[in-house]
C-alpha positions in Angstrom: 0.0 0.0 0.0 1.0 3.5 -0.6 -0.1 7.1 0.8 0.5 10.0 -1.5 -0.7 13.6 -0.2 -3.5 14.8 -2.7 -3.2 18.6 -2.6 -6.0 19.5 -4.7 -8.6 17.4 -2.3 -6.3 18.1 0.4 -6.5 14.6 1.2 -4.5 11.4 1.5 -5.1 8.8 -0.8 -3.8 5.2 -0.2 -3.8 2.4 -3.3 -2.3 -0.6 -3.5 -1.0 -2.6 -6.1 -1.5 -5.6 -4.0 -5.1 -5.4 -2.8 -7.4 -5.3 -6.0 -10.4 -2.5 -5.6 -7.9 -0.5 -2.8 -8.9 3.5 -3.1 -9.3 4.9 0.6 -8.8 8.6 1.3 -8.5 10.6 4.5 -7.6 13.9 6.0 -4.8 12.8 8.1 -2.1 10.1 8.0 -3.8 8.0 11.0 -7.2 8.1 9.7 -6.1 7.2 6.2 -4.5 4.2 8.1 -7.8 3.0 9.6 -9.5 3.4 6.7 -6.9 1.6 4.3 -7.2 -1.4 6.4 -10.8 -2.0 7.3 -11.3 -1.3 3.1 -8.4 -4.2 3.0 -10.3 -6.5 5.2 -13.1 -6.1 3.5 -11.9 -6.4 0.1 -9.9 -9.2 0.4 -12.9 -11.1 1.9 -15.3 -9.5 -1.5 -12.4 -11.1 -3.7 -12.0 -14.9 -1.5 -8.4 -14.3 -0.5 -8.2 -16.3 2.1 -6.1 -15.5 5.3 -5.5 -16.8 8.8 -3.6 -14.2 10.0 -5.4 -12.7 12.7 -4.8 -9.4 11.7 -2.9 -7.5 8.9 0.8 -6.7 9.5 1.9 -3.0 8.4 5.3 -1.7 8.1 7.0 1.4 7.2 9.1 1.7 4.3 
C-alpha cells in the first residue's frame, strides 16, 4: 500500500497494487491508516483471499 498527499482534495489517498479494488482517502495520515485497512479486510474477503492471520501486518518503508 502506498499514501501519497492529494493537494487538490487536500486529502491522502492510499492504493495498492497488492489489494485489488484499494482506493481509501483521509484527512490525516492516522485516519487514512484505519480506513486503508478496514477497506483491505473487507476487500480481500469481497475477492475470496483467504487468510488466517489474525490481523494484517503493516510496516514502514
Amino acid at each position: 500500500m502506498s499514501a501519497e498527499w492529494d493537494e487538490d482534495e487536500r486529502v491522502w489517498v492510499a492504493t495498492s497494487n497488492d489489494v485489488e479494488g484499494l482506493a481509501a482517502q483521509s484527512e490525516t495520515l492516522e485516519l487514512l491508516e484505519k480506513s486503508a485497512l478496514a477497506a483491505i479486510s473487507d476487500l480481500t474477503e469481497l475477492n475470496g483471499i483467504a487468510s488466517d492471520l489474525p490481523e494484517i501486518p503493516v510496516r514502514d518503508t
